[in-house]
Backbone as a printed PyTorch tensor [residue, N CA C, xyz], in Angstrom:
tensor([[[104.5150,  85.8940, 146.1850],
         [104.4710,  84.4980, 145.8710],
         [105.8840,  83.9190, 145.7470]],

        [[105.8590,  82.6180, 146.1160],
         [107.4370,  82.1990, 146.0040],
         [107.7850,  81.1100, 145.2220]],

        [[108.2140,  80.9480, 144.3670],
         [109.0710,  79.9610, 143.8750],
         [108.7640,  78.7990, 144.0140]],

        [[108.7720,  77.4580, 143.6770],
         [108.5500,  75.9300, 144.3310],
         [110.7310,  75.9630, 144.5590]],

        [[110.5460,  75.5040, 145.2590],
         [111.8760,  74.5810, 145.1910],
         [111.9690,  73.3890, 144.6270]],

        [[111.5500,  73.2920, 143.5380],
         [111.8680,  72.4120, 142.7850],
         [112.4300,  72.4070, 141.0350]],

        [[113.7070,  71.6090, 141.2910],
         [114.7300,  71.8340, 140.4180],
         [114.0600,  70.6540, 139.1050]],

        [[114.3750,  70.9860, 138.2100],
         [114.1280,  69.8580, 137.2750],
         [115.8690,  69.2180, 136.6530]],

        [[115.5480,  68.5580, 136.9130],
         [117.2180,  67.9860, 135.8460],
         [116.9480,  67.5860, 134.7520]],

        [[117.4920,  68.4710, 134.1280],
         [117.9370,  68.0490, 132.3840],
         [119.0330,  67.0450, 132.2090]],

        [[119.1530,  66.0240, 132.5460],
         [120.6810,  64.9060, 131.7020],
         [119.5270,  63.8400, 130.6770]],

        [[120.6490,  62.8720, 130.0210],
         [120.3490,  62.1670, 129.2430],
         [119.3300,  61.4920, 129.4560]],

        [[119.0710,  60.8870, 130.8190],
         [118.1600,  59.7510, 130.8640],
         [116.6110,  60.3090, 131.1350]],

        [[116.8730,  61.6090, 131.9670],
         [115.3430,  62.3930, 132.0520],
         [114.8550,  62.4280, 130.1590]],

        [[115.5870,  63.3570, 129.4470],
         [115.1730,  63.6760, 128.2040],
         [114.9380,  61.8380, 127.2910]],

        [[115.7240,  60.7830, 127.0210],
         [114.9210,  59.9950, 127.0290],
         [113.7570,  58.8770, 127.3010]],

        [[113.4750,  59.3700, 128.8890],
         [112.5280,  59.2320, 129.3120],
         [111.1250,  60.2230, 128.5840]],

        [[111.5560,  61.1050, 128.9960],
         [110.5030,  62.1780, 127.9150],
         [109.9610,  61.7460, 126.7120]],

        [[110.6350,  61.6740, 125.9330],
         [110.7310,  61.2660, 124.3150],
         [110.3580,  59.5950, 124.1260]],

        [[110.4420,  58.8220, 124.9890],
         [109.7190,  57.6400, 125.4050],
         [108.3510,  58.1400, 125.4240]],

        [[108.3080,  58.8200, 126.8070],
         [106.6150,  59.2100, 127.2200],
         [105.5500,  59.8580, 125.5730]],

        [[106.4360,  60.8020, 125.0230],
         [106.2170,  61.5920, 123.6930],
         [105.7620,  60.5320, 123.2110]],

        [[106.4620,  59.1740, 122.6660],
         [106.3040,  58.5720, 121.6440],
         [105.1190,  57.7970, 121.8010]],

        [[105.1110,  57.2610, 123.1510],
         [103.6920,  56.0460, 123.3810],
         [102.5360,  56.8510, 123.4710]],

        [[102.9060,  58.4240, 123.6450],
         [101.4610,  59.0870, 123.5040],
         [100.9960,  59.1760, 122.3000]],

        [[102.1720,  59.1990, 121.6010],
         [101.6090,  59.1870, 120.1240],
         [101.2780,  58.0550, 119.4460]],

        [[101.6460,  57.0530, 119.7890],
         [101.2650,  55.9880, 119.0570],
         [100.3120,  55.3150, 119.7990]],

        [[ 99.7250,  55.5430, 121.5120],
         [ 98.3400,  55.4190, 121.7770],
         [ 97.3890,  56.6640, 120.8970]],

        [[ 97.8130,  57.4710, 120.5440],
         [ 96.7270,  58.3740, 120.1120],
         [ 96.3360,  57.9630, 118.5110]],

        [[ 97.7590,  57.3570, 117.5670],
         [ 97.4330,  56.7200, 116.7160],
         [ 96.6810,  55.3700, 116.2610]],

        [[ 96.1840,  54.4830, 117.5790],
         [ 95.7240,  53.6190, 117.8980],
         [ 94.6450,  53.3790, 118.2670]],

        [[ 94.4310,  55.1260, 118.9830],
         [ 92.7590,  55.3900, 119.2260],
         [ 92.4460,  55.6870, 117.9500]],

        [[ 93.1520,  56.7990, 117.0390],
         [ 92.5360,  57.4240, 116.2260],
         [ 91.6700,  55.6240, 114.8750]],

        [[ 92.5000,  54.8120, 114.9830],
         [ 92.5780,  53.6840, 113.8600],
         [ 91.2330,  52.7070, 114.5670]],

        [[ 91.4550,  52.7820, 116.2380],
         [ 89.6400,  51.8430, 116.8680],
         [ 88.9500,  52.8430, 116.2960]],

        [[ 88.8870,  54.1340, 116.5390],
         [ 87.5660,  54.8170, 116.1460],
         [ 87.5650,  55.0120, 114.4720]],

        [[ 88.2120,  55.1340, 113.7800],
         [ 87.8260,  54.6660, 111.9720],
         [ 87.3880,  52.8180, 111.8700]],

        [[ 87.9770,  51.8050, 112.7650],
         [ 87.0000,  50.9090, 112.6830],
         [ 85.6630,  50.8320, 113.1170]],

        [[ 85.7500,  51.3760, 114.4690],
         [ 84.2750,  50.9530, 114.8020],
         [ 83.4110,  52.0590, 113.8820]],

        [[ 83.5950,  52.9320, 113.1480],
         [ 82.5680,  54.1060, 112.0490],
         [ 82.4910,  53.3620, 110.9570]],

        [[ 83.4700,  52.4540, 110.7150],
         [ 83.2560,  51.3000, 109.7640],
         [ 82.4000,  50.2850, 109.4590]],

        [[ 82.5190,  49.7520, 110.8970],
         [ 81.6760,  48.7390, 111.4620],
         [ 80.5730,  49.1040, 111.6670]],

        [[ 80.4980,  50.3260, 112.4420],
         [ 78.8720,  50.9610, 112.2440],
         [ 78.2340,  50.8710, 110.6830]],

        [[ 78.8980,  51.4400, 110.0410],
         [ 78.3320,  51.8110, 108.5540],
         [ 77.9820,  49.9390, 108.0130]],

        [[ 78.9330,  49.3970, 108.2380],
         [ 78.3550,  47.8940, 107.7300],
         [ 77.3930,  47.7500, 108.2880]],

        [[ 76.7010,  47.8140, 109.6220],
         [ 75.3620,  47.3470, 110.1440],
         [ 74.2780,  48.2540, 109.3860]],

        [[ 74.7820,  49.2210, 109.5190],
         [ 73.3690,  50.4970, 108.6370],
         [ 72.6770,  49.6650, 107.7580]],

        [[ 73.6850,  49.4080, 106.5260],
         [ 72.5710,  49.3130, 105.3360],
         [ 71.9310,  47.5560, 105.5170]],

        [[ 72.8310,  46.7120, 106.0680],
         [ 71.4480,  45.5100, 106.1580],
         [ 70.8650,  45.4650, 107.1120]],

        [[ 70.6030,  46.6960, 108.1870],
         [ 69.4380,  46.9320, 109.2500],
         [ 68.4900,  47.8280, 108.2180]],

        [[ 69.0710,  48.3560, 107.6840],
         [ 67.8460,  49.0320, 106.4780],
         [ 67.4140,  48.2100, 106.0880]],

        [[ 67.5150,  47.2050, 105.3250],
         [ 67.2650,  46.3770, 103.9880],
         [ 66.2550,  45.8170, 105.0200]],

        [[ 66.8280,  44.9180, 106.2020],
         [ 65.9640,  44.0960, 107.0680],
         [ 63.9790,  44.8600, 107.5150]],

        [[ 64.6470,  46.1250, 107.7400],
         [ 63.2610,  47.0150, 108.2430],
         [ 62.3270,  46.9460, 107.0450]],

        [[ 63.3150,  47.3400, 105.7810],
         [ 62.3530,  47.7300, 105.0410],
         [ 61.9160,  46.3370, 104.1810]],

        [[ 62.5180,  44.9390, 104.2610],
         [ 61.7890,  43.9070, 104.0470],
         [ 60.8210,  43.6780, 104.7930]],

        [[ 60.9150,  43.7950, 106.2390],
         [ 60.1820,  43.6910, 107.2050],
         [ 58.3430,  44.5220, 106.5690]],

        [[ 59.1630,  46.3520, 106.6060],
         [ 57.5080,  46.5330, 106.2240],
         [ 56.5290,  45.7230, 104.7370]],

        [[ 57.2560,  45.4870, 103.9190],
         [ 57.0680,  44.9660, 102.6710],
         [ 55.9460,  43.4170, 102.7120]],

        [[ 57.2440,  43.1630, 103.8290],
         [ 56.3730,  41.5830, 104.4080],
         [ 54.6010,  41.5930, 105.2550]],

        [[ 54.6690,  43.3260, 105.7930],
         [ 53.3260,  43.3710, 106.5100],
         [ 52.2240,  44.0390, 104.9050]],

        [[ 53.2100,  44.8870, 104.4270],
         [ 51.9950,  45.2450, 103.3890],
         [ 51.5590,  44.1350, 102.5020]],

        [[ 52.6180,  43.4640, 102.3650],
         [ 51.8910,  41.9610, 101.6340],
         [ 50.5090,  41.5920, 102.6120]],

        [[ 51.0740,  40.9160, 103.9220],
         [ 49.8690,  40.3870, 104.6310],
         [ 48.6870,  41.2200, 104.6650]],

        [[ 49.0280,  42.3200, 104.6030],
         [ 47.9500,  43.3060, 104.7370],
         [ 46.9140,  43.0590, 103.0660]],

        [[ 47.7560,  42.7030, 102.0570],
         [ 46.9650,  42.9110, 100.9970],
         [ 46.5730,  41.1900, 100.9070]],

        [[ 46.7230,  40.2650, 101.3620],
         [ 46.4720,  38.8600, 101.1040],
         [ 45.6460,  39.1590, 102.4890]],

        [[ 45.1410,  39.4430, 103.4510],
         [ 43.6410,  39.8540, 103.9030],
         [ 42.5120,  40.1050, 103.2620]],

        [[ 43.4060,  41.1920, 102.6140],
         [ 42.3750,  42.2860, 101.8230],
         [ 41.7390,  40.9390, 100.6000]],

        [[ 42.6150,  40.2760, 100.4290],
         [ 42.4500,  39.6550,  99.3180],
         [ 41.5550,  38.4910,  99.6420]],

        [[ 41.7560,  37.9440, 100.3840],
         [ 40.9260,  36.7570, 100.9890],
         [ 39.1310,  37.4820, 101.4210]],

        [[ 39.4200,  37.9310, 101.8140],
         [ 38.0550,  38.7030, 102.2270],
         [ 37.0950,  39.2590, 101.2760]],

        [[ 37.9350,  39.9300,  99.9430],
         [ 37.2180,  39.7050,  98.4280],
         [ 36.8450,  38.7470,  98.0730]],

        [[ 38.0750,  37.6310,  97.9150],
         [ 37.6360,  36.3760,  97.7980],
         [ 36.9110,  35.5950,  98.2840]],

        [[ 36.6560,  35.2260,  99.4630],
         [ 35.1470,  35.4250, 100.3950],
         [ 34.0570,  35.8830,  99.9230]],

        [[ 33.7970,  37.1900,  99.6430],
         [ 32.2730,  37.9330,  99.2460],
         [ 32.2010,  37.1780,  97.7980]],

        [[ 33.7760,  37.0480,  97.0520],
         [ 33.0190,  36.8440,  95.1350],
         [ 32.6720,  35.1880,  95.2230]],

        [[ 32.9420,  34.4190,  96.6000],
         [ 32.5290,  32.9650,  96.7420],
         [ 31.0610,  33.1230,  96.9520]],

        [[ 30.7090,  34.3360,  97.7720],
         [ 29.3210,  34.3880,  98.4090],
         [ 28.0110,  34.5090,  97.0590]],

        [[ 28.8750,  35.5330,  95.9070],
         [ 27.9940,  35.9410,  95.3300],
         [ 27.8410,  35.0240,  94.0780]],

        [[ 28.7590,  34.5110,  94.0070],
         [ 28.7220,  33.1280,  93.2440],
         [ 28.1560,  31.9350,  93.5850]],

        [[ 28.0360,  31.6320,  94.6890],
         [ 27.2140,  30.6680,  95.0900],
         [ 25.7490,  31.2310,  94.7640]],

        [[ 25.6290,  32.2300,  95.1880],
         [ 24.4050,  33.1340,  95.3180],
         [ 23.7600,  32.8440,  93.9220]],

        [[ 24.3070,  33.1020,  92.5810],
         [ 24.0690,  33.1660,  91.3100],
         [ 24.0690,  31.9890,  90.9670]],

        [[ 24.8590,  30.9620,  91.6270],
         [ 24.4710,  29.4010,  91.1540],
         [ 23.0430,  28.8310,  91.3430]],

        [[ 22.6820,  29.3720,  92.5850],
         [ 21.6320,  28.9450,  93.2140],
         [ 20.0230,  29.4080,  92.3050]],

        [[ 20.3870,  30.8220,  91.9750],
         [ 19.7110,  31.5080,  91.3760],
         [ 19.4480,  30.3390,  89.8040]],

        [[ 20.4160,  30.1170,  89.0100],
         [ 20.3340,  29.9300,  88.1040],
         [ 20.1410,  28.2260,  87.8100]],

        [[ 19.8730,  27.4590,  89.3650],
         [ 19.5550,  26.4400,  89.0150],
         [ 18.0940,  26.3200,  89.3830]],

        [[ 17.7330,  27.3600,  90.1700],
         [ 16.3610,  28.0010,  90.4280],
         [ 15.6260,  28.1500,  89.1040]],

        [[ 15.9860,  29.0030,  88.2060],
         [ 15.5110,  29.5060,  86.8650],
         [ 15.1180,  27.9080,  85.9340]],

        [[ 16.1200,  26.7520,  86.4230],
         [ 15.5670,  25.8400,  85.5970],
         [ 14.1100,  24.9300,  85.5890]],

        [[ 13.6780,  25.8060,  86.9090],
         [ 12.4360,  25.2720,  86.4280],
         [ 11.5280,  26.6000,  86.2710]],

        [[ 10.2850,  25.6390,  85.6930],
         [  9.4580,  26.9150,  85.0430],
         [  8.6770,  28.0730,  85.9930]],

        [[  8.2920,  27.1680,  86.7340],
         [  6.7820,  27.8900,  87.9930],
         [  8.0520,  29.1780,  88.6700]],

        [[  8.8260,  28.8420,  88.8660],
         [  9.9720,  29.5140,  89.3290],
         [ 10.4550,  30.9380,  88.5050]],

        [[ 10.6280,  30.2060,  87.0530],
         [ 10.8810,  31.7980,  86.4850],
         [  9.8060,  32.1600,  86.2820]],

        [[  8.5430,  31.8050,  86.2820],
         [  7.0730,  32.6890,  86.3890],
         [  7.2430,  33.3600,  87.1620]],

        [[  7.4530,  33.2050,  88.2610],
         [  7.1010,  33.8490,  89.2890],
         [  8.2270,  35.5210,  89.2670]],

        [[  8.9820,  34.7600,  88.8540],
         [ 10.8570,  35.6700,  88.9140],
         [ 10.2060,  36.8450,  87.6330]],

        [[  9.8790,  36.4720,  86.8250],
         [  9.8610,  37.1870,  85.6140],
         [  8.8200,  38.2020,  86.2890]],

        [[  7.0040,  37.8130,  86.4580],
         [  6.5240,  38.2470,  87.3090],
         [  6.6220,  39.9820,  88.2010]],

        [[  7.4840,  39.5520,  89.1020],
         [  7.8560,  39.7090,  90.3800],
         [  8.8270,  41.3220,  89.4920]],

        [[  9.9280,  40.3480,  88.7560],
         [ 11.0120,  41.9060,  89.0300],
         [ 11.1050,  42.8060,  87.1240]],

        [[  9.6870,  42.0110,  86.5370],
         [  9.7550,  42.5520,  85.4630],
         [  8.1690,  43.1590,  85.4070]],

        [[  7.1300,  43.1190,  85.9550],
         [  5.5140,  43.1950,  85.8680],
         [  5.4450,  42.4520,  84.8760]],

        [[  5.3170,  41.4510,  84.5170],
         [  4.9250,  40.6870,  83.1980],
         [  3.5650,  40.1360,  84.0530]],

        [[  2.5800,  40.0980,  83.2640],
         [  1.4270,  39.6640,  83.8030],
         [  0.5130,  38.7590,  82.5900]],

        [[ -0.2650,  38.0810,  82.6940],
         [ -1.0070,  37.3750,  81.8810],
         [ -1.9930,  38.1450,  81.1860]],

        [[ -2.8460,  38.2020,  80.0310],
         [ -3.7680,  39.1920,  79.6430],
         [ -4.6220,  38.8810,  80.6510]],

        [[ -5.3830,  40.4930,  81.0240],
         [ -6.7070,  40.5080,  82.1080],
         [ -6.2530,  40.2910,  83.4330]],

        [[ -5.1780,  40.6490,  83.7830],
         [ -4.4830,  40.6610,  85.2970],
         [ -3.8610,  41.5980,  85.2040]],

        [[ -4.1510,  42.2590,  86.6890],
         [ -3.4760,  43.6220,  86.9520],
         [ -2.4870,  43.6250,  88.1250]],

        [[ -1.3110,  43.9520,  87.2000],
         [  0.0090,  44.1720,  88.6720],
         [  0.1230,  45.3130,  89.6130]],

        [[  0.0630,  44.6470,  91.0050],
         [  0.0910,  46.0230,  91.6410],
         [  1.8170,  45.7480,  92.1510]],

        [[  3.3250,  46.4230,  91.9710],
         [  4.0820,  46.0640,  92.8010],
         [  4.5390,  46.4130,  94.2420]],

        [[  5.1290,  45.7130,  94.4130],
         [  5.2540,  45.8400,  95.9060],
         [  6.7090,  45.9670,  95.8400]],

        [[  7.5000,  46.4650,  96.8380],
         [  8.8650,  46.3380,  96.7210],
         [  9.5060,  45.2340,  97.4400]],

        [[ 10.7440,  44.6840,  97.4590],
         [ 11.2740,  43.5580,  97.9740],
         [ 10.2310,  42.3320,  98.1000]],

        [[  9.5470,  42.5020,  96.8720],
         [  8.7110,  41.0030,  97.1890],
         [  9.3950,  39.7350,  95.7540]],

        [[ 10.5370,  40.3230,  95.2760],
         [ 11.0760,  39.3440,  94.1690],
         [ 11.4850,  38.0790,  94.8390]],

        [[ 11.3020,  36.9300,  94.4310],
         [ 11.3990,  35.5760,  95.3160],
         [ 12.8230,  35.2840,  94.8680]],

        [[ 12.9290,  34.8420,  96.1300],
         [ 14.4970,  34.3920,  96.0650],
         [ 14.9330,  32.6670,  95.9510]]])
């Protein structure tokens, strides 16, 4: 194997050329090193109010989820309340709770015989 023919020169202006090149490598490398501690910075600031946001976010569906739930109770206890109004303006007359008393208690008159039947209480 042979040799390159090629000489390097050592004088003044090669070596501060060098020590030029040395220095901007180092102070690009100190420049990368300082973007990448900002942008890990900057990352970390987005983290926690993309957390906060998600987890308001689910908070906001379990609400809706329970104001469904809630309306839809509220719904049936409208149903069964109406239901019991009806009932109880029913009861104000008499032939009516005869019949009611009757029907879901066997109350019968002397000398009458109850036979019951099921689902025959008047509504």
């Amino acid at each position: 194997m042979e040799k390159p023919n090629i000489v390097q020169l050592n004088n003044q202006y090669i070596n501060d050329e060098n020590t030029k090149k040395r220095y901007l490598e180092e102070k690009n490398r100190k420049r990368n090193r300082f973007m990448g501690w900002i942008l890990i910075v900057v990352m970390l600031l987005f983290i926690l109010p993309t957390y906060n946001l998600v987890k308001s976010y689910q908070t906001l569906q379990e609400r809706k989820d329970k104001v469904v739930s809630l309306q839809k109770t509220y719904n049936n206890l409208v149903i069964e309340t109406d239901a019991e109004k009806v009932l109880a303006n029913r009861l104000k007359d008499d032939t009516y709770v005869e019949k009611y008393a009757r029907a879901k208690y066997y109350l019968s008159r002397s000398g009458e015989t109850v036979y019951p039947l099921p689902n025959l209480l008047p509504k």
